[in-house]
N, C-alpha and C positions, 0 to 999 in steps of 0.2 A: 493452515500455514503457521509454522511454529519458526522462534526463534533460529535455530539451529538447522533446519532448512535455507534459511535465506544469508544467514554468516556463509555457507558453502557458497552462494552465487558470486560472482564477480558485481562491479558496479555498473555495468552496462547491464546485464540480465533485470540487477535492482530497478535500474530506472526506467528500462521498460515493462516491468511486471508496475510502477506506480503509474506510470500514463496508463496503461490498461485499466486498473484499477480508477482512478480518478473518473474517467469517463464511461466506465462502468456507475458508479456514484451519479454521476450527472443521470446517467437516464435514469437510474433509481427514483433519484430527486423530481425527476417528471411523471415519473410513471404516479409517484404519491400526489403529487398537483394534480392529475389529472383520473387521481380515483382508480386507477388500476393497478397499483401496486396488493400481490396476496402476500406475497413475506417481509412482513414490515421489519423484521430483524435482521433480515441483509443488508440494510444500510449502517444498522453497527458494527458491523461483520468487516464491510469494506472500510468503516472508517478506521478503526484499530488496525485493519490489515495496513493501511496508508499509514497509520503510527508507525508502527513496525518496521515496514521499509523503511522510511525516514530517520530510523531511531538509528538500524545497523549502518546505512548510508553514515549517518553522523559518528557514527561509531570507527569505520572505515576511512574513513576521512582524517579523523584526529588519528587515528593508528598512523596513516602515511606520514602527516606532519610529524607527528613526533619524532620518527625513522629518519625523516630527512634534516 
């Protein structure tokens, strides 16, 4: 998931691909508590990807404000 990928989505799309993702994270975060996580770099994976949204989100945001 790249920048330019997620500028194309509208903000409803954003924020449900970050609930997806968050709770994605959460069982990440358990599956390492509980010793069965095998790809320990998926949890950096999703945490930058949650940057990300948040960032275009915030980006989006201030575009509207300004406009209006």
């Amino acid at each position: 998931m790249n920048a330019k990928e997620l500028n194309d989505k509208t903000p409803d799309q954003l924020r449900d691909e970050l609930v997806a993702l968050k709770k994605e994270a959460f069982n990440l975060r358990f599956q390492q508590a509980t010793s069965q996580l095998e790809n320990t770099a998926r949890i950096r994976q999703v945490r930058r990807n949650v940057a990300r949204i948040k960032t275009v989100l915030n980006q989006k945001a201030a575009a509207a404000a300004s406009d209006a």
